[in-house]
PLY file of the C-alpha trace (Angstrom):
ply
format ascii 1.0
element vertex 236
property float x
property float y
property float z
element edge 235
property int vertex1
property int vertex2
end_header
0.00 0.00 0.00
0.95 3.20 -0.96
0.59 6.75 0.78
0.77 10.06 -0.92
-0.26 13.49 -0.72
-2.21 15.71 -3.52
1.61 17.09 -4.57
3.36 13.96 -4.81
3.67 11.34 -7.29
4.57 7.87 -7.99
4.96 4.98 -10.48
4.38 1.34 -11.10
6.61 -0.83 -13.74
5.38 -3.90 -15.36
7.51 -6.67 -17.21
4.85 -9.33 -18.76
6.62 -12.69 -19.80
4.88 -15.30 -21.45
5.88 -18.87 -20.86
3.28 -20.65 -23.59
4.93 -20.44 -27.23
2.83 -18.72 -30.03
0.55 -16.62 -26.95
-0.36 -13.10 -27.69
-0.24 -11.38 -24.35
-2.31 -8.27 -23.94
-2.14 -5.71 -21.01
-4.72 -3.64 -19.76
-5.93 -1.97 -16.36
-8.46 -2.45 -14.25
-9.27 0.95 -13.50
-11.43 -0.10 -10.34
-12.34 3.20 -8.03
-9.76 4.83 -9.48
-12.18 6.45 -12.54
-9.84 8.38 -15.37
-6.98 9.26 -14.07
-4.81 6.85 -14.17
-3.50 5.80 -17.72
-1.13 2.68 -18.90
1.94 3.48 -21.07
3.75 0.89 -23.27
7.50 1.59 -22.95
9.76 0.70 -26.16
11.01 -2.32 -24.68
7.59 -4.00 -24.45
7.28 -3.03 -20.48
4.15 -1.53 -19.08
4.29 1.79 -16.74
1.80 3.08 -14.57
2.03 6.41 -13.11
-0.42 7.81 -10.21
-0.68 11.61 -9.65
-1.86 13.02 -6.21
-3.46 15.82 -7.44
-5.78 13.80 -9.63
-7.02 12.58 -6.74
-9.49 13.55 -3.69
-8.98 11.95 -0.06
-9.39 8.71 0.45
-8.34 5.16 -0.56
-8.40 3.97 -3.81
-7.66 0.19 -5.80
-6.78 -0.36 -9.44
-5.12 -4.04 -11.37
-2.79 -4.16 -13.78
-4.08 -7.50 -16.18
-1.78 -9.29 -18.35
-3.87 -11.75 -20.41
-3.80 -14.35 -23.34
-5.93 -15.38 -25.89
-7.10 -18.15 -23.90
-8.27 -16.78 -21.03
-4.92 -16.97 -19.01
-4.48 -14.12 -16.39
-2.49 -12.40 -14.21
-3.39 -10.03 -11.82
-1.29 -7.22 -9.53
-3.10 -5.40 -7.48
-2.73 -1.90 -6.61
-3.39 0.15 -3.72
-2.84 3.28 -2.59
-4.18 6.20 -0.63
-4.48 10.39 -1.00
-3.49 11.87 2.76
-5.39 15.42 2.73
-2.77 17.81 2.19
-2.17 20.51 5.49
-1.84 24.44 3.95
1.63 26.20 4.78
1.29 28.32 7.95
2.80 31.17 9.73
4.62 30.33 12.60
5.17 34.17 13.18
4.62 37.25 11.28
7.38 39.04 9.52
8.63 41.74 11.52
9.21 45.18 10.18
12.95 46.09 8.83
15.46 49.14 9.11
18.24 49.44 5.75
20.34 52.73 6.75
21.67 53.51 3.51
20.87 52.72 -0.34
22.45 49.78 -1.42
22.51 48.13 1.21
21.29 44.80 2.01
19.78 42.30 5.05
18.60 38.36 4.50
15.67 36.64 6.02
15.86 33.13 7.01
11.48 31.99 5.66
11.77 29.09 7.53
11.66 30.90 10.71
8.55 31.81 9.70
6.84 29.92 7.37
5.90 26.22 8.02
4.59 23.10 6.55
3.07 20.37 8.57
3.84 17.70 5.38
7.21 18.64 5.53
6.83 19.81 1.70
9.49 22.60 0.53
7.86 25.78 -0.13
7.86 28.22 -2.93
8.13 31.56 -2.26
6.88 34.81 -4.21
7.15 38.36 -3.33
5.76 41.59 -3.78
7.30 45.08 -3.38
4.68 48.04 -3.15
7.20 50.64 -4.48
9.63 48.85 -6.50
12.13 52.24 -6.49
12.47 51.83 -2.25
13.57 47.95 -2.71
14.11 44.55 -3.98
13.86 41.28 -2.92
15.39 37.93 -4.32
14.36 34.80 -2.93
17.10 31.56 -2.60
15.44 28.69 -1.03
14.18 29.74 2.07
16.20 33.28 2.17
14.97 36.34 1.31
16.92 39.29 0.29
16.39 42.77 0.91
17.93 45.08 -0.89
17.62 48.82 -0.23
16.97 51.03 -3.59
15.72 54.45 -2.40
14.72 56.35 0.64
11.79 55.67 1.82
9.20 53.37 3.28
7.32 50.72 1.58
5.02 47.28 1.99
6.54 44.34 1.19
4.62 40.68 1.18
5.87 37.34 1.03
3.83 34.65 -0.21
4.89 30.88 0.49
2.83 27.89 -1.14
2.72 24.00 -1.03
3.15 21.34 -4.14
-1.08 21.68 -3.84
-0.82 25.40 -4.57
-2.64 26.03 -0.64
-0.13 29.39 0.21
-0.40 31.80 3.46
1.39 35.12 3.04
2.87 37.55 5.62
3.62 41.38 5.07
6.01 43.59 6.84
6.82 47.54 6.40
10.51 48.61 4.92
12.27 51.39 5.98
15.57 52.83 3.97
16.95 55.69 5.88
19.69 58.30 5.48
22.76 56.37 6.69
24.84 59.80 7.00
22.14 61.11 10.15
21.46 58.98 13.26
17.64 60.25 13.44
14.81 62.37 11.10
13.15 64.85 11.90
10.11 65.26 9.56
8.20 67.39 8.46
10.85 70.06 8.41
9.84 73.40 8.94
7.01 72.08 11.07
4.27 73.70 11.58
2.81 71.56 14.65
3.38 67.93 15.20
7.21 67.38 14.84
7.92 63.54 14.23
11.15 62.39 15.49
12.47 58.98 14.28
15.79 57.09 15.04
17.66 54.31 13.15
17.61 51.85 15.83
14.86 51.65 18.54
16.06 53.03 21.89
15.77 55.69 24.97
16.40 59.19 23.69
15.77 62.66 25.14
14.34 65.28 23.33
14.93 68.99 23.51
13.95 71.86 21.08
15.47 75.02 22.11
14.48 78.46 20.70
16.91 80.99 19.23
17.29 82.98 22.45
18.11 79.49 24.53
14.90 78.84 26.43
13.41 74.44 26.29
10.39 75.22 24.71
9.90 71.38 24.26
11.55 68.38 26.72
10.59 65.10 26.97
12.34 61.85 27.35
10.67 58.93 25.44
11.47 55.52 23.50
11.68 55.70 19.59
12.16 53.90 16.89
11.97 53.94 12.63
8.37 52.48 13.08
6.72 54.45 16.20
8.25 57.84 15.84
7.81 60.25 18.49
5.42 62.97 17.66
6.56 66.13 19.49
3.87 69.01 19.27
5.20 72.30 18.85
2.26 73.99 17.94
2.62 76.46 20.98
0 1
1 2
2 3
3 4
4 5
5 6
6 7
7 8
8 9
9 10
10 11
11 12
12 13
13 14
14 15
15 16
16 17
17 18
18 19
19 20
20 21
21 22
22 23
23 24
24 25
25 26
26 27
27 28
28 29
29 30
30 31
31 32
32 33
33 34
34 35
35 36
36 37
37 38
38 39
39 40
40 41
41 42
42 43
43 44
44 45
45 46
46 47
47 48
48 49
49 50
50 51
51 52
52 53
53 54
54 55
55 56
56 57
57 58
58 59
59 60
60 61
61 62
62 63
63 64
64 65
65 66
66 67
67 68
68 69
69 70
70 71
71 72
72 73
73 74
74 75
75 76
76 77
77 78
78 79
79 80
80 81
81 82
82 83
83 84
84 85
85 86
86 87
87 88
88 89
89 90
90 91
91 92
92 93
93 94
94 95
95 96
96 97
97 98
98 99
99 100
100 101
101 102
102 103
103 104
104 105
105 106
106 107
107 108
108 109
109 110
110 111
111 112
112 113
113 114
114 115
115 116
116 117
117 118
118 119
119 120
120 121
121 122
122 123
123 124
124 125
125 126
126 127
127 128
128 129
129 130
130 131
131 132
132 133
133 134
134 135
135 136
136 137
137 138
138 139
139 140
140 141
141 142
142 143
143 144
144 145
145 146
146 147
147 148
148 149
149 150
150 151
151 152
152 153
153 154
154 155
155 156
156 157
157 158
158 159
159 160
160 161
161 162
162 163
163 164
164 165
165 166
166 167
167 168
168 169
169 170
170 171
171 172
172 173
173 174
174 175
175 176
176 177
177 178
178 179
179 180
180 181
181 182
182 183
183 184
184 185
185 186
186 187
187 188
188 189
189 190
190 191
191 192
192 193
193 194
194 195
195 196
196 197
197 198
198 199
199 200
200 201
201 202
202 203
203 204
204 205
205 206
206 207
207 208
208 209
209 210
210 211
211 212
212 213
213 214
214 215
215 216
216 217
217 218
218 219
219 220
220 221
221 222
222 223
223 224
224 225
225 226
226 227
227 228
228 229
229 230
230 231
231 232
232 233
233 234
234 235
């Protein structure tokens, strides 16, 4: 007995020999539960070959013969059987986290597999898609995604991973491409009331804006980041 899933595949090979002298064997199948889709193929060298697709197939458990036979009513019979697992859809095993490139050019990898699972233990295909193609690329090797930086910026990027079945799940993650040269932005700039404030790397920073004749007009100590910038307001 056989097991396979809706993206695998397998194959049966058949040698007939006949012992009586001046016999005309003929080979057939005996399709049984198995309806159309399964087909026999005579090879060149007078063998037989039987090959089952899984995604032919629903669930279940299924029989079929391959019958050699003379003109005389002699038989042989092999039986086959085999049975369709249902196939388990890719998963997330976490969402893709949000990324930081300082600089254009630039570049950071991705291990998927960190990420994206499959209970079947099938290998995954992996597409990708780049809301504004002039912030960044993204090349896919295996499981290992590549992020390269283009432009300044921030865009959406989504990765899409899918099973031999075509079931997929897809994750999608914001990224960032800052100024390498300046270790925060300050945006927009003039302001004319909120004042965001963002840093390359998440962290504890204190905040001062000091007018032209030296008086704080604006302290405050807070945590910031490329993705939660602080939002001073200097409207007063």
């Amino acid at each position: 007995k056989t097991e396979l899933k809706s993206s695998e595949t397998t194959s049966y090979l058949f040698v007939t020999k006949e012992y009586d002298d001046f016999h005309t064997v003929t080979c057939w199948l005996d399709e049984g539960n198995t309806g159309e889709n399964l087909a026999i193929e005579t090879l060149l060298d007078g063998s037989h070959l039987i090959k089952i697709d899984g995604s032919k197939f629903s669930e279940g458990d299924y029989r079929c013969w391959f019958v050699a036979s003379d003109q005389y009513g002699g038989e042989a019979r092999y039986e086959i059987v085999f049975t369709l697992n249902v196939n388990t859809p890719p998963a997330l095993s976490r969402t893709l986290e949000d990324v930081i490139i300082n600089g254009v050019g630039n570049q950071v990898s991705i291990d998927l597999s960190n990420y994206f699972t499959d209970q079947d233990g099938e290998i995954l295909q992996y597409t990708t898609s780049v809301a504004d193609a002039s912030i960044a690329g993204v090349s896919v090797n295996s499981s290992n995604a590549t992020l390269t930086s283009k432009g300044l910026g921030m865009t959406k990027i989504e990765i899409t991973a899918k099973d031999g079945s075509g079931e997929n799940v897809s994750s999608e993650f914001n990224l960032l491409v800052r100024d390498d040269s300046k270790p925060y932005d300050l945006y927009p700039n003039p302001v004319l009331d909120v004042l965001n404030i963002r840093a390359g790397t998440e962290g504890e920073a204190k905040i001062e804006v000091i007018s032209h004749n030296g008086e704080t007009v604006y302290s405050e100590n807070a945590l910031i980041g490329g993705f939660d910038p602080l939002k001073a307001d200097l409207s007063t």
